[in-house]
Every structure is written in structure tokens, then in C-alpha cells.
PDB file of N, CA, C and O in Angstrom:
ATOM      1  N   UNK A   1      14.825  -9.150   8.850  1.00  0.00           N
ATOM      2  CA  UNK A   1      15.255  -8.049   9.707  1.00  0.00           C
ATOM      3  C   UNK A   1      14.444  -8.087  11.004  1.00  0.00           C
ATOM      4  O   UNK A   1      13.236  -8.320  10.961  1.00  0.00           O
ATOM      5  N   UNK A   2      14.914  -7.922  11.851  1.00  0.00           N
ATOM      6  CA  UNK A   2      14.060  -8.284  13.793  1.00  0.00           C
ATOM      7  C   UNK A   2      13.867  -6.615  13.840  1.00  0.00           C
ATOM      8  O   UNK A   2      14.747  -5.763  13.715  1.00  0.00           O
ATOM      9  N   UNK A   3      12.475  -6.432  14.054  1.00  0.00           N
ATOM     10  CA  UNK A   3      11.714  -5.064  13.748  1.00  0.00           C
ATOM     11  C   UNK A   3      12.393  -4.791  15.262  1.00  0.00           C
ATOM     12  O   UNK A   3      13.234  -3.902  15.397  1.00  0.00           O
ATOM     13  N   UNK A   4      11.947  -5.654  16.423  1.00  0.00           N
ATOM     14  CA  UNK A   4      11.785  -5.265  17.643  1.00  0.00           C
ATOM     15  C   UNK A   4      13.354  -4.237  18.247  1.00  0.00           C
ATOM     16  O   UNK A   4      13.489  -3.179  18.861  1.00  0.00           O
ATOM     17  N   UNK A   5      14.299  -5.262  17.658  1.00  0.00           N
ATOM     18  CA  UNK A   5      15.274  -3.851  17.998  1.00  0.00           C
ATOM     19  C   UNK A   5      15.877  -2.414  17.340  1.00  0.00           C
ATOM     20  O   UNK A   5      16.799  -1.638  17.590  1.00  0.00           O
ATOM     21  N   UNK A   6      14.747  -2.542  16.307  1.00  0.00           N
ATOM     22  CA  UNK A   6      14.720  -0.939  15.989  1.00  0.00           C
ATOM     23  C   UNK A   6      13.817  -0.482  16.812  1.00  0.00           C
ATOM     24  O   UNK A   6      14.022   0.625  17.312  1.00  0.00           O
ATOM     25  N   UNK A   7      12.721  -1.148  17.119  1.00  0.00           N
ATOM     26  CA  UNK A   7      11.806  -0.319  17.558  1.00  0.00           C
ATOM     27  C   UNK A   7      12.480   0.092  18.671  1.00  0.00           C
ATOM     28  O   UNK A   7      12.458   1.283  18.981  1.00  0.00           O
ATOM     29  N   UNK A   8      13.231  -0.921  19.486  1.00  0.00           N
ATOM     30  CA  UNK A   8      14.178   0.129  20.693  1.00  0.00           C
ATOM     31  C   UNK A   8      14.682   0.891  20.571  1.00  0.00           C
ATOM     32  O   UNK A   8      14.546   1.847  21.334  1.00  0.00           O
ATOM     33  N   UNK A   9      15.576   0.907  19.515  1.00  0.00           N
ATOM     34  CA  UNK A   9      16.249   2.265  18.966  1.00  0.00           C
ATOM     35  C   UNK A   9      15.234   3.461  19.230  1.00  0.00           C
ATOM     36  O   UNK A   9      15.381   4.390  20.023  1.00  0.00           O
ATOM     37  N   UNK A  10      14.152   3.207  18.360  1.00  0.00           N
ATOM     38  CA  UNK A  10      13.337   4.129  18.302  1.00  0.00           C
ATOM     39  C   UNK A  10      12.950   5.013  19.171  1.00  0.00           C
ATOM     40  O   UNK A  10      13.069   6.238  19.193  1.00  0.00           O
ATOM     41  N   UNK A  11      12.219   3.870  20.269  1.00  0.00           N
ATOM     42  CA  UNK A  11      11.862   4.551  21.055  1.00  0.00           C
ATOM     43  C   UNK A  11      13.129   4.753  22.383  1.00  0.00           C
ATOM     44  O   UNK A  11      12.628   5.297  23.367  1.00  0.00           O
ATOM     45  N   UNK A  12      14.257   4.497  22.512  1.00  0.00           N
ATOM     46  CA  UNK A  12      15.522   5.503  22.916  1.00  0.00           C
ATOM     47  C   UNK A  12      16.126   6.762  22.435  1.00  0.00           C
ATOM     48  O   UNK A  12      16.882   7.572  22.971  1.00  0.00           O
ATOM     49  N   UNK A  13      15.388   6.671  20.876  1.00  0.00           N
ATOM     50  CA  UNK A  13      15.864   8.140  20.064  1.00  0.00           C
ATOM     51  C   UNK A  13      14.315   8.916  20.549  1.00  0.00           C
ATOM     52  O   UNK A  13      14.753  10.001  20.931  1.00  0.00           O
ATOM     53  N   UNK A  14      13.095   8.974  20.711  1.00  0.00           N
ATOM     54  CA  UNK A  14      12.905   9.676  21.507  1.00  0.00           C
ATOM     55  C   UNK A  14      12.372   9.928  22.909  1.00  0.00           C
ATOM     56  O   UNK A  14      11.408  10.627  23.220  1.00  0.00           O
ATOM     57  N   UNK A  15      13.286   9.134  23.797  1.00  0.00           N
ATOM     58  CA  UNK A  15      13.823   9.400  24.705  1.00  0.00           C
ATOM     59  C   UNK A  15      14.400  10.360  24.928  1.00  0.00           C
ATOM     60  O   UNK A  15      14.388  10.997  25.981  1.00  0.00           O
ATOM     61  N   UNK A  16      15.111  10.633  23.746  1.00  0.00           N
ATOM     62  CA  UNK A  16      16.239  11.807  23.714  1.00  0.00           C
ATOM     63  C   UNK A  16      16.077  13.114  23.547  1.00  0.00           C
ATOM     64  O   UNK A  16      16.639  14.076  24.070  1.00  0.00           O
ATOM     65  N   UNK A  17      15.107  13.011  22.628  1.00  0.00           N
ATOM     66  CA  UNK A  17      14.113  14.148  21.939  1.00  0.00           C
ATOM     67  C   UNK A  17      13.623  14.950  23.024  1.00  0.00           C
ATOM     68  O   UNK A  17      13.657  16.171  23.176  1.00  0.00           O
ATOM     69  N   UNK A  18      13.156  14.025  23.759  1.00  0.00           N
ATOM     70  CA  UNK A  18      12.060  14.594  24.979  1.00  0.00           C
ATOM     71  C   UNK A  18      13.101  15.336  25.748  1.00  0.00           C
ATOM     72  O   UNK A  18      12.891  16.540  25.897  1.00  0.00           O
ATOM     73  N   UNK A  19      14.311  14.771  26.320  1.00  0.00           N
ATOM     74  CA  UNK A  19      15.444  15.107  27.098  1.00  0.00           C
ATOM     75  C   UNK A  19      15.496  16.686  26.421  1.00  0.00           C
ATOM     76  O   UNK A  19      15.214  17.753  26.967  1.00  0.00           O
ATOM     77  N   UNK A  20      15.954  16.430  25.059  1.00  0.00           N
ATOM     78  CA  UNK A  20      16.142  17.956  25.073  1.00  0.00           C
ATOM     79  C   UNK A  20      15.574  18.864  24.374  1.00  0.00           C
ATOM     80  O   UNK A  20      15.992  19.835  23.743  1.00  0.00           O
ATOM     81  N   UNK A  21      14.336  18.320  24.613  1.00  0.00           N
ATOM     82  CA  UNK A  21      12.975  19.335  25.156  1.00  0.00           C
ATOM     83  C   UNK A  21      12.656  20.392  26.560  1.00  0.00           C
ATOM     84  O   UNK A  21      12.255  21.545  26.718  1.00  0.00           O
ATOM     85  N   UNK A  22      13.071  19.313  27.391  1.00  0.00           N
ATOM     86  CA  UNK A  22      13.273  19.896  28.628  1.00  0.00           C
ATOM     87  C   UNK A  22      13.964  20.908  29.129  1.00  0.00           C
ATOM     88  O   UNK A  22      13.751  21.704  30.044  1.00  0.00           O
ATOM     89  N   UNK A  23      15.298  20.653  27.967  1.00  0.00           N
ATOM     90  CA  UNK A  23      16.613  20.991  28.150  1.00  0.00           C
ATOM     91  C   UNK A  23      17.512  20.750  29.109  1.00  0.00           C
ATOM     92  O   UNK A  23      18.144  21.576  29.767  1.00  0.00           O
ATOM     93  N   UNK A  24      17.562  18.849  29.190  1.00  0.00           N
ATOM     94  CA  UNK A  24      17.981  18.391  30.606  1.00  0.00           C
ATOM     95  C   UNK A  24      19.148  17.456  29.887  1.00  0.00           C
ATOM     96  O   UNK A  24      18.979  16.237  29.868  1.00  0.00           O
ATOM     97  N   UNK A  25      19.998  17.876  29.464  1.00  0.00           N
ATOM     98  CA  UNK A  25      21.553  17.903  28.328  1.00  0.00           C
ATOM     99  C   UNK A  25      21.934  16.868  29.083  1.00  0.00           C
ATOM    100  O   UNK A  25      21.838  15.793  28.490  1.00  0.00           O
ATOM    101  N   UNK A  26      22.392  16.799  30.344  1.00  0.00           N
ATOM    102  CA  UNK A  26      23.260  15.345  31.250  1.00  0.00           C
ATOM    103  C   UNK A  26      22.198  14.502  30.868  1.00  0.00           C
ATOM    104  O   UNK A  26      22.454  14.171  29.711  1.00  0.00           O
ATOM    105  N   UNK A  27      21.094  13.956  31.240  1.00  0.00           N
ATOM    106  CA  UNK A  27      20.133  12.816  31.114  1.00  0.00           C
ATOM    107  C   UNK A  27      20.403  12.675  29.383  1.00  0.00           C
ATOM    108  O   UNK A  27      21.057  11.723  28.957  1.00  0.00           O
ATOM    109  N   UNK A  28      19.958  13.489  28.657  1.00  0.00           N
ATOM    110  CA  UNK A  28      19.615  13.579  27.305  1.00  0.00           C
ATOM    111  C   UNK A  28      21.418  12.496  26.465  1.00  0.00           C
ATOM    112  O   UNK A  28      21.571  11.493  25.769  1.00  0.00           O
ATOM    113  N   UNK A  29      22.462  13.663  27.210  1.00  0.00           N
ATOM    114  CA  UNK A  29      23.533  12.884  26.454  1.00  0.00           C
ATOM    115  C   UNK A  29      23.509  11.095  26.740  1.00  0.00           C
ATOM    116  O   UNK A  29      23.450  10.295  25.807  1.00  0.00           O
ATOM    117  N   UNK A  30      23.576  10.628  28.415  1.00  0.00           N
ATOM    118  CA  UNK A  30      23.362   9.503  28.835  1.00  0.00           C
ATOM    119  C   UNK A  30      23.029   8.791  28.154  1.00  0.00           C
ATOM    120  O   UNK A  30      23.768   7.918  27.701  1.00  0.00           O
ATOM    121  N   UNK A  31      21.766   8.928  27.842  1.00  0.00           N
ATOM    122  CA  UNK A  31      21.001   8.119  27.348  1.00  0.00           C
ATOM    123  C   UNK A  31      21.777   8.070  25.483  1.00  0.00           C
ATOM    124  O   UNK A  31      22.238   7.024  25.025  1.00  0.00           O
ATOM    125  N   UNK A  32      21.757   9.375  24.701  1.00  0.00           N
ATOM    126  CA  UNK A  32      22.444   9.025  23.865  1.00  0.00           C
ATOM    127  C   UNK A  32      23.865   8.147  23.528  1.00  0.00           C
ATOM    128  O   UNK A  32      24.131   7.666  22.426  1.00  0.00           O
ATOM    129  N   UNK A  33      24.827   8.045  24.919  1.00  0.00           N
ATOM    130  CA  UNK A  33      25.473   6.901  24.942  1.00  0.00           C
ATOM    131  C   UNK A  33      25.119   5.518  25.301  1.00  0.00           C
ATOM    132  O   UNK A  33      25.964   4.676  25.605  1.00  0.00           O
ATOM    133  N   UNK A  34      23.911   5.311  25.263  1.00  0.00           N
ATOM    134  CA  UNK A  34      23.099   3.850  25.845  1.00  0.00           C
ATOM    135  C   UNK A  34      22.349   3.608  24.115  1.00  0.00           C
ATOM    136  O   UNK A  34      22.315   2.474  23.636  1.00  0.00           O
ATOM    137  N   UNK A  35      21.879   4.646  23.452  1.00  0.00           N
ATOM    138  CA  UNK A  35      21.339   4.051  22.568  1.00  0.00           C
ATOM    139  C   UNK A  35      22.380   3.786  21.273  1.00  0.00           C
ATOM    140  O   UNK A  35      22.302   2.944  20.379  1.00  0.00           O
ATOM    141  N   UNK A  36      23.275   4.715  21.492  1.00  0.00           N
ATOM    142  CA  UNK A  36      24.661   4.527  20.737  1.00  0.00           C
ATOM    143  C   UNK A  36      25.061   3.173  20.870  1.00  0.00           C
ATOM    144  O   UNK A  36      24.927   2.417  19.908  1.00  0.00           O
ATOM    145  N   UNK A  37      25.617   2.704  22.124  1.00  0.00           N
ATOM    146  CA  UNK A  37      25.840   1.426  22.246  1.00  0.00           C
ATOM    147  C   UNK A  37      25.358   0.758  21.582  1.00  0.00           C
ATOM    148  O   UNK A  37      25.793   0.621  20.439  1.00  0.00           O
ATOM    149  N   UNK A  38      24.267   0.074  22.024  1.00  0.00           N
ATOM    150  CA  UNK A  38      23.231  -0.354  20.984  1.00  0.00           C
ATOM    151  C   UNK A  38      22.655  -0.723  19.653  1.00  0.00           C
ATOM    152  O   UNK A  38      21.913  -1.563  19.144  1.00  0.00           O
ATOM    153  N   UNK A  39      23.385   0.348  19.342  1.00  0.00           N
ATOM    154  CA  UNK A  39      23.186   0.302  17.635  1.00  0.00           C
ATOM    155  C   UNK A  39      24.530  -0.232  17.280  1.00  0.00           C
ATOM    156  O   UNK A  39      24.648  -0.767  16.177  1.00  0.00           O
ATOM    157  N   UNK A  40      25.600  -0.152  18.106  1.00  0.00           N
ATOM    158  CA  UNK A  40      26.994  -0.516  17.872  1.00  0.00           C
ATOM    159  C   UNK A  40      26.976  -1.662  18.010  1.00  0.00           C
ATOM    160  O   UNK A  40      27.963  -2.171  17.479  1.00  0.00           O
ATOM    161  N   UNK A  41      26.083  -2.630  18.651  1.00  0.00           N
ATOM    162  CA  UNK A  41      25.879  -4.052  19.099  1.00  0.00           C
ATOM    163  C   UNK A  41      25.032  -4.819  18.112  1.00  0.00           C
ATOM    164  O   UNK A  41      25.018  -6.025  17.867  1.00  0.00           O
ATOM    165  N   UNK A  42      24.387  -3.906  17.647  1.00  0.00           N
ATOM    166  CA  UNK A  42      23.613  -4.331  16.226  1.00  0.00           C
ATOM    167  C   UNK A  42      24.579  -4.728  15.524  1.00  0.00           C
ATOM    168  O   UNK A  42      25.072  -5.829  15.278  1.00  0.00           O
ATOM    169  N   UNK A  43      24.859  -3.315  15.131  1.00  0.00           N
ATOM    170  CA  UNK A  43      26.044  -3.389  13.956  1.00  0.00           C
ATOM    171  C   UNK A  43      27.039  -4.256  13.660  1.00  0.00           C
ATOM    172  O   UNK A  43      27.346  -4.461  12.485  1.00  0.00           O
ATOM    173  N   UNK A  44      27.773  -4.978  14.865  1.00  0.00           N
ATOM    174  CA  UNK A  44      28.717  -5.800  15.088  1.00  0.00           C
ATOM    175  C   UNK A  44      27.971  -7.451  14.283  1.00  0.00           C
ATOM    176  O   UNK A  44      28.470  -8.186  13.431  1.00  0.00           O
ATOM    177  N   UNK A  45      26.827  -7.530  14.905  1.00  0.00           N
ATOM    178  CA  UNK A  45      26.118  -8.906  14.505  1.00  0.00           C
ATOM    179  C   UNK A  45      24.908  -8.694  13.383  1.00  0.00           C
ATOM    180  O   UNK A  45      23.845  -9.266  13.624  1.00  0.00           O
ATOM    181  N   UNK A  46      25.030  -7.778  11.981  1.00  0.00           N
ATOM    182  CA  UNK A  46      24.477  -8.122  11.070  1.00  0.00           C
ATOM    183  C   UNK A  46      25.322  -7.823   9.856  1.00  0.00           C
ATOM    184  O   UNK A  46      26.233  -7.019  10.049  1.00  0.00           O
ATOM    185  N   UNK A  47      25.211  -8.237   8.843  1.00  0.00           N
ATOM    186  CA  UNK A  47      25.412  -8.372   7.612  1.00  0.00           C
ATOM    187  C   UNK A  47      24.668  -8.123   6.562  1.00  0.00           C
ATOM    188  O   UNK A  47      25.200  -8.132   5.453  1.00  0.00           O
ATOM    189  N   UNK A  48      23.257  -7.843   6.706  1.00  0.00           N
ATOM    190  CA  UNK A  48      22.234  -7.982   5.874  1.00  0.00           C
ATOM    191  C   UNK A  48      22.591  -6.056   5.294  1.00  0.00           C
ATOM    192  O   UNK A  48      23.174  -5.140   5.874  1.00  0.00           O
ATOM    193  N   UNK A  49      21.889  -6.137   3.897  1.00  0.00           N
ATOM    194  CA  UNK A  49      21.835  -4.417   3.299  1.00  0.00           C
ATOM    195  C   UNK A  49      20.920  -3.533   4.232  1.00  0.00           C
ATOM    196  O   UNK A  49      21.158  -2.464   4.794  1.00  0.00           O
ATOM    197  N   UNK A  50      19.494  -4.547   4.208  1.00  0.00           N
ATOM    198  CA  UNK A  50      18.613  -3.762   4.460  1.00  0.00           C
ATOM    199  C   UNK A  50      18.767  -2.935   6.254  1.00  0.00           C
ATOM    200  O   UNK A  50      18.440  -1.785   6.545  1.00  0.00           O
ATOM    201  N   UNK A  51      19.387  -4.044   7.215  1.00  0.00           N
ATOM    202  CA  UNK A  51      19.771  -3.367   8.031  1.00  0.00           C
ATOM    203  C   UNK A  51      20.843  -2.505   8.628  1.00  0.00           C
ATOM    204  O   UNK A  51      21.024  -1.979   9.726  1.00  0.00           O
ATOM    205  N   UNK A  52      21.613  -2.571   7.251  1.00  0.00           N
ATOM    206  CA  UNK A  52      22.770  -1.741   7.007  1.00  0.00           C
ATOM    207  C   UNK A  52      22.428  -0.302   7.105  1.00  0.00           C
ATOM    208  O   UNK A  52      22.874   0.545   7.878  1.00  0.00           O
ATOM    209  N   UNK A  53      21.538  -0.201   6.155  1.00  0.00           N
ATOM    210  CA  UNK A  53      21.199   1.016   5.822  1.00  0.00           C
ATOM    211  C   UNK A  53      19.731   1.955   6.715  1.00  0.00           C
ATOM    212  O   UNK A  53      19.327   3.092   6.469  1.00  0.00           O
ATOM    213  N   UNK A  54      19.162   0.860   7.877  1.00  0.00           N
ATOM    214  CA  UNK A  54      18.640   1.105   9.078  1.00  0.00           C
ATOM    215  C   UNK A  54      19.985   1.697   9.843  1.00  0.00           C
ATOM    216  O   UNK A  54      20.054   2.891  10.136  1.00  0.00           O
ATOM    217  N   UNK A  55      20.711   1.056  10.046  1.00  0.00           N
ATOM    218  CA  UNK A  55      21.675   1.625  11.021  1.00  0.00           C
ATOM    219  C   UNK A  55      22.313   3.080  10.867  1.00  0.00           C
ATOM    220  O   UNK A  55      22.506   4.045  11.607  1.00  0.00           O
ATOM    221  N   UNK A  56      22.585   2.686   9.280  1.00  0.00           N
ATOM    222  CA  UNK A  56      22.674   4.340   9.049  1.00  0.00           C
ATOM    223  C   UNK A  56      21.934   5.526   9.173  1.00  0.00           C
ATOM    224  O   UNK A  56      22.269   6.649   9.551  1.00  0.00           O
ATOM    225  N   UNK A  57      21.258   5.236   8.926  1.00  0.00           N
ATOM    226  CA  UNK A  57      19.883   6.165   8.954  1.00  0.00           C
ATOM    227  C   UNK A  57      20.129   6.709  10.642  1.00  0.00           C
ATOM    228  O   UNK A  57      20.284   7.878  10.996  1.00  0.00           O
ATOM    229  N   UNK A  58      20.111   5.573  11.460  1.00  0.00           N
ATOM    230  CA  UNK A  58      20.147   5.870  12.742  1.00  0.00           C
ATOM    231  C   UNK A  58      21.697   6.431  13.280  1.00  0.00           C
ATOM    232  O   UNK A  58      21.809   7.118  14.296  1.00  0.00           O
ATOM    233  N   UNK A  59      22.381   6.191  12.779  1.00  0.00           N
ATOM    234  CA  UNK A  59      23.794   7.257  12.795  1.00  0.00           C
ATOM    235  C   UNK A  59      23.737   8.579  12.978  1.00  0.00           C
ATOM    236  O   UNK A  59      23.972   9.350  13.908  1.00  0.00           O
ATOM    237  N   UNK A  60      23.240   8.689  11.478  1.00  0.00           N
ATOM    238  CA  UNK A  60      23.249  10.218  11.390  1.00  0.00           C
ATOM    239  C   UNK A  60      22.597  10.705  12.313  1.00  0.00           C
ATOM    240  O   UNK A  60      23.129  11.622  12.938  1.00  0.00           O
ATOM    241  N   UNK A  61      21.228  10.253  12.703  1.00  0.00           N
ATOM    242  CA  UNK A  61      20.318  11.346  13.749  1.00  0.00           C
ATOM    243  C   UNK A  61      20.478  11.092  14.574  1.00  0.00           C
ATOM    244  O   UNK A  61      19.722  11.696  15.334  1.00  0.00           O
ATOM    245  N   UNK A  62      21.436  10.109  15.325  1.00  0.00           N
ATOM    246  CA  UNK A  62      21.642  10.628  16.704  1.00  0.00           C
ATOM    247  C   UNK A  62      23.497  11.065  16.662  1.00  0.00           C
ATOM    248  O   UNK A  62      24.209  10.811  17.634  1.00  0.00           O
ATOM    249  N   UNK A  63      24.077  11.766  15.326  1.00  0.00           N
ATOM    250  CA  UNK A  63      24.838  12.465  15.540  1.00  0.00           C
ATOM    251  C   UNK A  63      24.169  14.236  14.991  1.00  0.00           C
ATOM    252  O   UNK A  63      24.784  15.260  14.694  1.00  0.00           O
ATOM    253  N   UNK A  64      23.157  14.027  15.034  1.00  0.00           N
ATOM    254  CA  UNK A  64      22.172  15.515  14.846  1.00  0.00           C
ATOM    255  C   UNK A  64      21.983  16.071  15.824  1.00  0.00           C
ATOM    256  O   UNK A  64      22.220  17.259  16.040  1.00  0.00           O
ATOM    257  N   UNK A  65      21.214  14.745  17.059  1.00  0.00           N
ATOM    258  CA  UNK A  65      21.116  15.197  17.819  1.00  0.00           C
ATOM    259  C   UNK A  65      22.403  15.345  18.999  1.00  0.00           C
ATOM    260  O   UNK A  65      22.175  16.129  19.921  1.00  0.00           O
ATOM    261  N   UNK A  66      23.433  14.787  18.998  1.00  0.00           N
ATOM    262  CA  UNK A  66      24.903  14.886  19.739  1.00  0.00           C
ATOM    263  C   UNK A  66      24.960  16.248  19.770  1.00  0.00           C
ATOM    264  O   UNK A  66      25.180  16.873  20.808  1.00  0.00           O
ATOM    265  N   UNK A  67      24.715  16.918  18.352  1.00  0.00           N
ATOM    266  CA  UNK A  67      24.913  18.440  18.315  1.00  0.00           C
ATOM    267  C   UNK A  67      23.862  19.136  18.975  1.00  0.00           C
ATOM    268  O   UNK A  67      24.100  20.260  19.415  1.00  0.00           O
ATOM    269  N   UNK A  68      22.970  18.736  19.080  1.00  0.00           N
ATOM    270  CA  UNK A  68      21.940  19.469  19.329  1.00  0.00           C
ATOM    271  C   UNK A  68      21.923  19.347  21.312  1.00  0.00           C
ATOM    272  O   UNK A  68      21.352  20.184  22.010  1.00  0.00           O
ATOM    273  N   UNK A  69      22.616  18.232  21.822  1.00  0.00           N
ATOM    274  CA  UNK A  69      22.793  18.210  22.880  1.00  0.00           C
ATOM    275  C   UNK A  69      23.743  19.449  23.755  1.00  0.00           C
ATOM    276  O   UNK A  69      23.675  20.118  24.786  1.00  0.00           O
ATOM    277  N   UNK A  70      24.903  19.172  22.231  1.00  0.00           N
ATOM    278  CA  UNK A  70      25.959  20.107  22.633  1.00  0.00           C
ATOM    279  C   UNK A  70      25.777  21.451  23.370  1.00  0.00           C
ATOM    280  O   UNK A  70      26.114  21.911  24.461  1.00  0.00           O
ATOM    281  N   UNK A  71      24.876  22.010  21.945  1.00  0.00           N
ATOM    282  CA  UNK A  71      24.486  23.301  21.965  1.00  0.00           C
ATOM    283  C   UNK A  71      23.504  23.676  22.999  1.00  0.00           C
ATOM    284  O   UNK A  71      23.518  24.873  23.285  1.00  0.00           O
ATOM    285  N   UNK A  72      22.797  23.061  23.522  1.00  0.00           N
ATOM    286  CA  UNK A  72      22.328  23.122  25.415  1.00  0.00           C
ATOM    287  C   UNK A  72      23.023  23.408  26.088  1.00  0.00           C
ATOM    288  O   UNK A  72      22.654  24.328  26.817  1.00  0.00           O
ATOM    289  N   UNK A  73      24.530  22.833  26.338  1.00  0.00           N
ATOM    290  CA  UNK A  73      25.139  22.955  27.526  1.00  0.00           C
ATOM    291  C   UNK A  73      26.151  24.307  27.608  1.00  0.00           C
ATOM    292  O   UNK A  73      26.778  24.547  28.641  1.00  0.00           O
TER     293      UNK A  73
END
């Protein structure tokens, strides 16, 4: 499993966090469609369980936070 592009994930999920901390919802969503991508580009080029179930993991919380963007604006 290539740690390094979770760790991007990672640190793009909080990117996001911080965003809507601020409560700055346009930047915050942005970026949640950049790290979305991303994980969608993963997704396309692995096969393996273990990063199957990384990806998921990362699904859900940045459709936690989608809501949580929502509810800012």
C-alpha cells in the first residue's frame, strides 16, 4: 500500500477541517472537490482490500464533512 498518498488525503482532509473552522464554506467545499477527486483517482487504479477499505474510511468523512460544509452556508 503507497502510505504517501494517503498521507495527502490526509493532510487535504484537514485542510478542510481548518476551512470550516473559520467558517470559510466556498474555500472549504473547493478543496473538498480536489480531495474528492483524488481519492476517485486512487480508487480507479487499486485493487488491493487493504486499500479498499482506506478509501472507504475516507468516503464517509469527507461525506460528514460535505454536510457539515452544507450547514455553514
Amino acid at each position: 500500500m503507497d502510505v504517501t498518498k494517503f498521507d495527502e488525503l490526509k493532510n487535504g482532509v484537514q485542510e478542510i477541517i481548518d476551512l470550516i473552522a473559520v467558517k470559510n464554506a466556498k474555500e472549504a467545499n473547493n478543496k473538498l472537490v480536489e480531495v474528492s477527486e483524488e481519492l476517485d483517482e486512487i480508487l480507479d487504479h487499486t485493487d488491493e482490500d487493504e486499500e479498499l477499505r482506506e478509501i472507504s474510511k475516507f468516503q464517509v468523512l469527507l461525506n460528514q464533512l460535505q454536510q457539515k460544509i452544507v450547514s455553514l452556508q
